[in-house]
C-alpha positions in Angstrom: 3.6 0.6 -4.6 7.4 0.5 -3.8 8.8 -2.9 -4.0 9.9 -2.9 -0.6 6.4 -2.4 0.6 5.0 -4.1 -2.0 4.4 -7.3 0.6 3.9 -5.1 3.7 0.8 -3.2 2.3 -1.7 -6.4 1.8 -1.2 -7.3 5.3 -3.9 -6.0 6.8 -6.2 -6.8 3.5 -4.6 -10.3 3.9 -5.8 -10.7 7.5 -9.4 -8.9 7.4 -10.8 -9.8 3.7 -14.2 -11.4 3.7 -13.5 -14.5 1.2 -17.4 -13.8 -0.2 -16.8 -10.3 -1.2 -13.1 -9.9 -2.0 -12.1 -8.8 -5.4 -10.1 -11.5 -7.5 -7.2 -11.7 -8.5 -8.4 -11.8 -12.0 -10.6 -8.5 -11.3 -7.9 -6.7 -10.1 -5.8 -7.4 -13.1 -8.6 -6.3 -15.6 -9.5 -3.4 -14.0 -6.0 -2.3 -13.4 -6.7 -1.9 -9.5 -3.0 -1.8 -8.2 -2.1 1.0 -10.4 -5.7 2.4 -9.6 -4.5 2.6 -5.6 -1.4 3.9 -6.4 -2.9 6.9 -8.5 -5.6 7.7 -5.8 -4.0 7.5 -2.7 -3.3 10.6 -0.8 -2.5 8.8 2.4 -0.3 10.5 5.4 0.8 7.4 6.8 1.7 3.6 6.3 -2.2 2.7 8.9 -4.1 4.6 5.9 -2.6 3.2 3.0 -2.8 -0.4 4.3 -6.5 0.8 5.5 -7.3 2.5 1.7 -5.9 -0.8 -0.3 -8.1 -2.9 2.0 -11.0 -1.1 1.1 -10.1 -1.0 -2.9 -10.2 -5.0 -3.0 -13.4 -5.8 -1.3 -16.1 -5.7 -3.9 -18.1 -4.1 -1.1 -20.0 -0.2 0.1 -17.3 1.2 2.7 -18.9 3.3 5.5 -16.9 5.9 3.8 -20.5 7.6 2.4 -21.1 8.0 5.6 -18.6 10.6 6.8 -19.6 13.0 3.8 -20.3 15.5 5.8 -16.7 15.4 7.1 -15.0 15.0 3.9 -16.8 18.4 2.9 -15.5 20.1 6.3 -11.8 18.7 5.4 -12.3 19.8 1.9 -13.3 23.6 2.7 -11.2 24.0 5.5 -7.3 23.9 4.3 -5.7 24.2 7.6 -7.6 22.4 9.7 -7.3 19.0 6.7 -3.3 20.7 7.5 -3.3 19.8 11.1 -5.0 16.4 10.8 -2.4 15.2 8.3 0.2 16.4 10.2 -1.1 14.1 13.2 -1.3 11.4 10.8 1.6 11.8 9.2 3.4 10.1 12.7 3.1 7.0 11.2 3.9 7.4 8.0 6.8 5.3 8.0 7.6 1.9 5.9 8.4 0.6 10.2 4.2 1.5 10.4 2.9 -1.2 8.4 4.1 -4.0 10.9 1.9 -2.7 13.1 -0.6 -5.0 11.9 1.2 -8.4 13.7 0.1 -6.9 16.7 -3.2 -8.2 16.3 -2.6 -10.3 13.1 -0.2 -12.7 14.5 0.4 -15.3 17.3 2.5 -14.1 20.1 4.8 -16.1 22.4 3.5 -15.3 25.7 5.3 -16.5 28.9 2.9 -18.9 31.2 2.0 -17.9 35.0 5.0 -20.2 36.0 7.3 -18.5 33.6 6.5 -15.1 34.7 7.0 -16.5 38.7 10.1 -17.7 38.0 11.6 -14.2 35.9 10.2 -12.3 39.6 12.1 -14.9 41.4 15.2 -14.5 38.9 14.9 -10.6 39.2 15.6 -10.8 43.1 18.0 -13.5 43.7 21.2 -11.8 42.6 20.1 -8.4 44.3 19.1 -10.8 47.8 22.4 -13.0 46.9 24.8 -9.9 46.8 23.5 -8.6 50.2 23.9 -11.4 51.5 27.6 -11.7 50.1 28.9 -8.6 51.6 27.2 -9.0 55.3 28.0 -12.6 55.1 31.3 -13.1 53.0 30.8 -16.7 52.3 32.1 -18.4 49.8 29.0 -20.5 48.6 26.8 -17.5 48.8 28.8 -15.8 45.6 29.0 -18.9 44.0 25.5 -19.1 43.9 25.4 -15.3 42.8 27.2 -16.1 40.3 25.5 -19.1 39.3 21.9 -16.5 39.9 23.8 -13.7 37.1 24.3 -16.5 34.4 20.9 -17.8 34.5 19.5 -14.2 34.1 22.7 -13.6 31.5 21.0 -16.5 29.6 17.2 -15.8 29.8 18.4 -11.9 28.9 19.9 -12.6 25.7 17.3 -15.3 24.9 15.0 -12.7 25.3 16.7 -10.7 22.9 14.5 -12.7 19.7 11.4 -11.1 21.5 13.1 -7.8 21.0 13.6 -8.2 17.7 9.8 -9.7 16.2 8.8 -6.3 17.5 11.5 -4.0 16.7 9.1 -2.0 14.8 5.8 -2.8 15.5 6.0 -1.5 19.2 7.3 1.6 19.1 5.1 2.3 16.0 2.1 1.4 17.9 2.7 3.6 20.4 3.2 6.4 18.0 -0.2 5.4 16.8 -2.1 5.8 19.7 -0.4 9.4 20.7 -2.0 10.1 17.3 -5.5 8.6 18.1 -5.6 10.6 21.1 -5.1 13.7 19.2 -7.7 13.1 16.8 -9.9 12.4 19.2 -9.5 15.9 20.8 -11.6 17.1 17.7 -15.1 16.7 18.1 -16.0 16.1 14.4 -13.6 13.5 14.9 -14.5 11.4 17.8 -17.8 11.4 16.6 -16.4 8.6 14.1 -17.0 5.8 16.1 -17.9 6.2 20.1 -15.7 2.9 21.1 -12.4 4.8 20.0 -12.2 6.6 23.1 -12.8 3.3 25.8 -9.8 1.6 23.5 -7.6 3.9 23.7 -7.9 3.9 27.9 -8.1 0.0 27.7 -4.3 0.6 26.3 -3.4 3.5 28.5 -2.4 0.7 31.4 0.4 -0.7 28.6 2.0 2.5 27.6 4.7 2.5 30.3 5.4 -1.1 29.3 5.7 -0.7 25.9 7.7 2.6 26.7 10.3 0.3 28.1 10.4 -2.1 25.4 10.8 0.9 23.2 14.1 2.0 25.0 15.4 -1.1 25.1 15.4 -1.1 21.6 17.0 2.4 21.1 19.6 1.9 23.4 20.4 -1.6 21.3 21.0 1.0 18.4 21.5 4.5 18.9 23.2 5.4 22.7 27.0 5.6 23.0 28.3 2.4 24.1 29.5 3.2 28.2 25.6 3.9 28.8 24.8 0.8 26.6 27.4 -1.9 28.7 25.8 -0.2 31.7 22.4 -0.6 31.1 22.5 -4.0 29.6 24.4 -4.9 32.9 21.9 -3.8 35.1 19.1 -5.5 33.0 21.3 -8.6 33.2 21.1 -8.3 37.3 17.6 -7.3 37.7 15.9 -8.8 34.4 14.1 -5.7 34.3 14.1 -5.6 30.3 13.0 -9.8 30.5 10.2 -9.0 33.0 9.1 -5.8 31.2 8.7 -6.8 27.8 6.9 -10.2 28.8 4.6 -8.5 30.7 3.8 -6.6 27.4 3.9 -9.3 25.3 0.9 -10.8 27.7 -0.6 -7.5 28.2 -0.9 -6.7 24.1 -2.0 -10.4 23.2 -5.0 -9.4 26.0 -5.8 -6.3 24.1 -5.6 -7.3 20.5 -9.2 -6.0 19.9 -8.4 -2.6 21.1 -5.3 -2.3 19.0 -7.1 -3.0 15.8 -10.2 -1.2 16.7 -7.5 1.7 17.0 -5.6 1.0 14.2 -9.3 1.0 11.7 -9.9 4.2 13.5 -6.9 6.0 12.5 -7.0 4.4 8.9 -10.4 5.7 8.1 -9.8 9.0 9.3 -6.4 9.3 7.1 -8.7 7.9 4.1 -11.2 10.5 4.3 -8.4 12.8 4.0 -7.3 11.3 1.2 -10.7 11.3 -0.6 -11.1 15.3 0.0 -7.4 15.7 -1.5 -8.1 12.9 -4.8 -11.2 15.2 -5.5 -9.1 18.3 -5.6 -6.7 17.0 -8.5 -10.1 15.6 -10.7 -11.2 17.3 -13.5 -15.0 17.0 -12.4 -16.6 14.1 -10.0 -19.8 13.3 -8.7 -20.9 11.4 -5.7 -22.8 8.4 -6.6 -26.7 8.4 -7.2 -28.9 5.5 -6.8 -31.9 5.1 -9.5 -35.5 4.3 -8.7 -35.4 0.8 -11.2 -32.3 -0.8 -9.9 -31.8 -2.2 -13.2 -30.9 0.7 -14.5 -27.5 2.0 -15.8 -27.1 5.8 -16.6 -24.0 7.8 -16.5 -22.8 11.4 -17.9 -19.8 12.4 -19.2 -17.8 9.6 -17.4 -14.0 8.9 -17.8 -11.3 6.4 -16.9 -9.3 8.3 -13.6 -5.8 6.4 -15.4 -6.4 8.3 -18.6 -4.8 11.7 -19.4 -7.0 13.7 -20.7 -9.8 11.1 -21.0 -12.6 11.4 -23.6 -15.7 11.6 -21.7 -19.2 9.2 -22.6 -22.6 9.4 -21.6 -24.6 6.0 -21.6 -28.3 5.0 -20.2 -29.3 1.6 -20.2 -32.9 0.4 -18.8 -33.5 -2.8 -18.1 -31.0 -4.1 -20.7 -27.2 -4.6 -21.6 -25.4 -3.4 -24.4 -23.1 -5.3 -27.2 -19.5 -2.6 -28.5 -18.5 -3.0 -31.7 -15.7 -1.8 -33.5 -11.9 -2.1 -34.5 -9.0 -2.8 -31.9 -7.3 0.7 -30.3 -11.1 2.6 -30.6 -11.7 2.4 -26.6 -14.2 -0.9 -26.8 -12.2 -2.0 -23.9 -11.1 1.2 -22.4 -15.2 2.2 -21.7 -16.2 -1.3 -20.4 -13.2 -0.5 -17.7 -14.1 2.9 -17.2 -17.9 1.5 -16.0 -16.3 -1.3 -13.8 -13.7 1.2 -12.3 -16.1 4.0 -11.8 -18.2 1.2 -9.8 -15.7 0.2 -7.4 -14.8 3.6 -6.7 -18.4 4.8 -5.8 -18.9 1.9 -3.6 -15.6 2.0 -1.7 -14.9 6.3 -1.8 -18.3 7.7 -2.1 -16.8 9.2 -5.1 -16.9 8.9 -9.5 -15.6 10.3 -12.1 -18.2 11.5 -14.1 -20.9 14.5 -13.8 -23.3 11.6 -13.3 -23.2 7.7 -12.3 -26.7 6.1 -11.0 -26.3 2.6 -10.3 -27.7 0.0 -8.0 -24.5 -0.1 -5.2 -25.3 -3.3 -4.7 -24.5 -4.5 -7.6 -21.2 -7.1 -7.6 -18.5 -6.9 -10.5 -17.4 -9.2 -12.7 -14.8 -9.5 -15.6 -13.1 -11.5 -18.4 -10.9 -9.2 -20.1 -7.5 -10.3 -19.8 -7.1 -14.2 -20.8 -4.5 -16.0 -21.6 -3.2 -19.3 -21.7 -2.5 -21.1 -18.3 0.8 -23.4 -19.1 1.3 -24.4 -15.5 -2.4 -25.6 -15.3 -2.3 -26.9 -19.1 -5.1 -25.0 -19.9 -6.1 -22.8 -23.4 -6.9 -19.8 -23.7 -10.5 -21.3 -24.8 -10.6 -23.4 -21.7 -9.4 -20.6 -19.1 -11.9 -18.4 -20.3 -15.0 -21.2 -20.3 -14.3 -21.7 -16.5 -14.4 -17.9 -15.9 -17.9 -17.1 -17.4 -18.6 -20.5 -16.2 -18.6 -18.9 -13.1 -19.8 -15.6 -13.6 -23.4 -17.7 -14.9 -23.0 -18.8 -11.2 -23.1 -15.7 -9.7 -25.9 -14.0 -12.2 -28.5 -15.0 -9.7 -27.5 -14.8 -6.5 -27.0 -10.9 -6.6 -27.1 -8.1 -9.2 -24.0 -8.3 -11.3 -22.1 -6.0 -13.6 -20.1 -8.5 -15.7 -17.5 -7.3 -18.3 -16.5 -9.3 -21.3 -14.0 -8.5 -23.7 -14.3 -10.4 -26.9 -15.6 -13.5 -25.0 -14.9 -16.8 -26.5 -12.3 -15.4 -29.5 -10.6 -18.3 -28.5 -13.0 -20.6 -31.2 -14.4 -20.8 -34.5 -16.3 -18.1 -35.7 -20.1 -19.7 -36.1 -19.7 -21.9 -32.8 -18.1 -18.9 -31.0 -21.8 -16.4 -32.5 -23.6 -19.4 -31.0 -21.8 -20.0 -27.9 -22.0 -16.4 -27.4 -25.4 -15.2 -28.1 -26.8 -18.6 -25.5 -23.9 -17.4 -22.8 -24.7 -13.0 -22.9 -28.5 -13.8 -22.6 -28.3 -16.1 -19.6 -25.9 -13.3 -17.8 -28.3 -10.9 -18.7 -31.4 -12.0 -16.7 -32.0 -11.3 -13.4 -31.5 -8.2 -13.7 -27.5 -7.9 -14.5 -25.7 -5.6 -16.4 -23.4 -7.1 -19.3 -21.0 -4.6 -21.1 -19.7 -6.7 -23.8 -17.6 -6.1 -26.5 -17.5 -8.2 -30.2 -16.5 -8.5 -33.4 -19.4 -10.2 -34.1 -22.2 -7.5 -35.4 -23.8 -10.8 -36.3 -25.0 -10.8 -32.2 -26.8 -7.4 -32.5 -29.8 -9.4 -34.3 -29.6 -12.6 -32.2 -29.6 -10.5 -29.1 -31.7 -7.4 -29.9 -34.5 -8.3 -27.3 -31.9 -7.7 -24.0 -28.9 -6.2 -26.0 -28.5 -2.3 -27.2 -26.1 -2.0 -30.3 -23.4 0.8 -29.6 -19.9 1.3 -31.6 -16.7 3.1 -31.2 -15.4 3.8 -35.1 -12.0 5.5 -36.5 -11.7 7.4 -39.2 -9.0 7.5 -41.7 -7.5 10.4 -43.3 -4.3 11.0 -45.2 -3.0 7.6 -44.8 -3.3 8.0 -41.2 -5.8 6.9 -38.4 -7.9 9.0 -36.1 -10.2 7.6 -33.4 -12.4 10.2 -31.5 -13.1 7.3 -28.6 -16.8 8.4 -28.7 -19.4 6.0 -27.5 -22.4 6.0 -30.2 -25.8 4.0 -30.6 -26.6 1.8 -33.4 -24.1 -0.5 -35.3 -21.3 0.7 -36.5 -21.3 1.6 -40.9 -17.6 2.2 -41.6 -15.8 -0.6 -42.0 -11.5 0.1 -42.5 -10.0 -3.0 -41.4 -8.8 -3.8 -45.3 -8.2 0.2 -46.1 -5.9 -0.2 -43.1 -3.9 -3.0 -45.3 -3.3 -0.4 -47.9 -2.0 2.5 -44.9 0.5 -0.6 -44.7 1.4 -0.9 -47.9 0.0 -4.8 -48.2 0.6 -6.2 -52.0 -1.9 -4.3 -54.2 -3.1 -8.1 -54.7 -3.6 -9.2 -51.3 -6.1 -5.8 -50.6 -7.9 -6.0 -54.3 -8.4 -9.8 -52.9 -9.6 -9.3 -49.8 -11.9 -6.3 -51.1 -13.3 -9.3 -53.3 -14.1 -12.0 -50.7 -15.4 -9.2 -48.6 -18.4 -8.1 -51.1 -19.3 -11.6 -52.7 -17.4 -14.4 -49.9 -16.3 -17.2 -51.9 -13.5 -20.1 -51.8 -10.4 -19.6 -53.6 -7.2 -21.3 -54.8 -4.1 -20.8 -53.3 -1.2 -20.5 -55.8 
């Protein structure tokens, strides 16, 4: 995301999330979900990008699966996907993502009263003039004068009401020419039936908001004679005053409609973007839902963020599975690849893999960043006791995925084997899914009832390493972590010593 949109995107995530399924903030840092959005989305406009990072941070099934159907006809036919981005592209303009305060944010409507009062202020000076020139009388212009300062006053007043919508109004307006276009195509408007009643509940506010729209302009782009004129006679007649209050009370009225509009638009642009995000994969699949829900099986699947990603199959029944190996062999890398692969086939219908089958229902759940908390004053240890504390929480309410990257490193090595092999079989029950990764081959025999052993291993060859990022069953046999020393030309003492301790453990002096 561009920095300057970087606060304008969220907004409509910001105002629709559902608290119970929203992805955390700590989710969306281990799973790399910002830069995830910003790889995927072929979005025309400003409504479908807000609308596509909306869906990527609800830990939810979009209805997106069920517009298939339509993605394939955007998919085969080129020009017609040409002409629907062309309507959407409209809005695709940074001025397009405050559309959202329209139905987001409180508006300052006028009261009955007010509004009676701006009709009587619209008439007096027009009435008071008349009666000026038949009349002549002296008290009659002074109160036309006094009648063109109040309106002078409640004009530039006004003017703040101008301004909160400077870009939301004329942007909306652009956005409902567009829904009226898309609903001209009948693959289209079979989306969702209420589109078409919206867009005439609006229809009565379009010459309104017209007006508010060339106020604006002429504020900014007409050649100043026209401008003093205009503002002149929307000084006399508080047409601009009347107008854009009327609108004000008109859109807060219609909120509903707007957003039901704006969602409309935002999926459609989305769907687009899935058909073109398929085009520039390698290979994908559509998601596949097993028979035993606790089961986990997936085919040549990849992480979408990776260049020329190594590709892994997996199949786990009824159980979850423990990674070994050393640091930089993709332990980390495939546990993210699973969680990413299962957000993206619950929000765009869509994975990277030749197969995924996986219960969609199914919540996700990580620790794989931690880190110190200085402003709370917590450890690292600490930090990541009250995460897992809380994924045991969730393990049975709903089928979790969790993902745990070298939990409880933060300790000793025999309390963290202990704390660990109590903590992975609770999450496992229920019927979750843990993907953990260790250092700790110790855990393969404490946990060999729930827990499949698989490894990720290098190999090292003319002083250099190689890592083939291949997922394989079974506990990994090479161990290189002290050859590695020697690669780094450690003392030819401290690698014959730790080659010692290694094969018969014992406690030494230090000299």
């Amino acid at each position: 995301m561009e920095t300057s949109n970087s606060r304008l995107i969220p907004s409509f995530h910001n105002y629709k999330c559902d608290k119970d399924t929203e992805i955390s903030e700590k989710l969306c840092a281990d799973l790399n979900i910002n830069e995830f959005f910003s790889a995927i989305d072929f979005t025309s406009s400003s409504i479908g990008r807000q609308y596509l990072y909306h869906l990527l941070h609800q830990d939810r099934q979009s209805e997106i699966e069920k517009h298939e159907s339509l993605i394939n006809k955007i998919s085969r036919d080129k020009e017609y996907r040409a002409r629907l981005t062309k309507t959407l592209a409209q809005t695709n303009s940074p001025d397009a993502y405050y559309i959202t305060s329209l139905f987001t944010a409180s508006m300052t409507v006028p009261s009955k009263y007010r509004l009676w009062g701006m009709s009587l202020s619209r008439f007096a000076p027009f009435i008071l003039a008349g009666l000026v020139f038949v009349t002549h009388s002296t008290a009659l212009l002074l109160l036309l004068t006094v009648s063109f300062i109040i309106n002078f006053v409640l004009h530039y007043r006004n003017k703040k009401n101008i301004y909160q919508y400077y870009y939301s109004i004329p942007q909306s307006l652009r956005m409902l020419k567009q829904a009226e276009e898309l609903m001209k195509d009948p693959s289209v408007s079979r989306i969702d039936a209420s589109i078409g009643p919206a867009i005439e509940d609006l229809k009565s506010l379009k010459d309104k908001l017209r007006f508010f729209r060339l106020s604006i302009r002429m504020d900014s782009d007409i050649a100043i004679l026209v401008y003093c004129i205009a503002e002149v006679f929307n000084i006399f007649f508080l047409t601009e005053v009347y107008a854009i209050n009327q609108s004000l009370l008109g859109l807060t009225r219609k909120k509903e409609s707007i957003e039901k509009i704006f969602c409309f638009v935002g999926l459609v642009d989305t769907l687009c973007s899935v058909s073109l995000l398929r085009e520039q994969l390698p290979y994908y699949c559509l998601p596949d839902v097993p028979a035993d829900k606790r089961t986990l099986q997936v085919e040549a699947v990849y992480h979408p963020l990776i260049k020329d990603a190594v590709a892994n199959d997996l199949t786990l029944a009824g159980k979850s599975m423990l990674i070994t190996g050393s640091n930089m062999s993709g332990k980390t890398c495939f546990i993210r690849t699973i969680g990413i692969n299962l957000l993206s086939a619950k929000v765009l219908n869509t994975c990277f893999a030749r197969l995924f089958s996986m219960n969609l229902a199914t919540r996700i759940f990580s620790s794989i960043r931690n880190e110190d908390s200085l402003q709370e004053g917590r450890s690292y240890f600490l930090q990541e006791t009250i995460q897992i504390k809380e994924m045991i929480d969730q393990s049975a309410k709903a089928p979790c995925l969790f993902l745990l990257d070298e939990p409880f490193k933060g300790t000793n090595t025999q309390e963290r084997i202990a704390i660990c092999g109590a903590v992975l079989a609770a999450l496992a029950e229920n019927g979750n899914v843990v993907l953990a990764t260790t250092h700790d081959i110790e855990l393969n025999n404490l946990l060999r009832s729930c827990y499949l052993p698989y490894y990720f291993c290098e190999t090292v060859r003319k002083e250099q390493l190689y890592f083939d990022y291949q997922l394989k069953q079974g506990v990994a046999t090479q161990h290189n972590a002290i050859r590695i020393l020697e690669i780094c030309h450690y003392p030819e003492a401290v690698v014959q010593k730790a080659n010692e301790l290694a094969s018969s453990p014992a406690v030494f002096t230090c000299h």
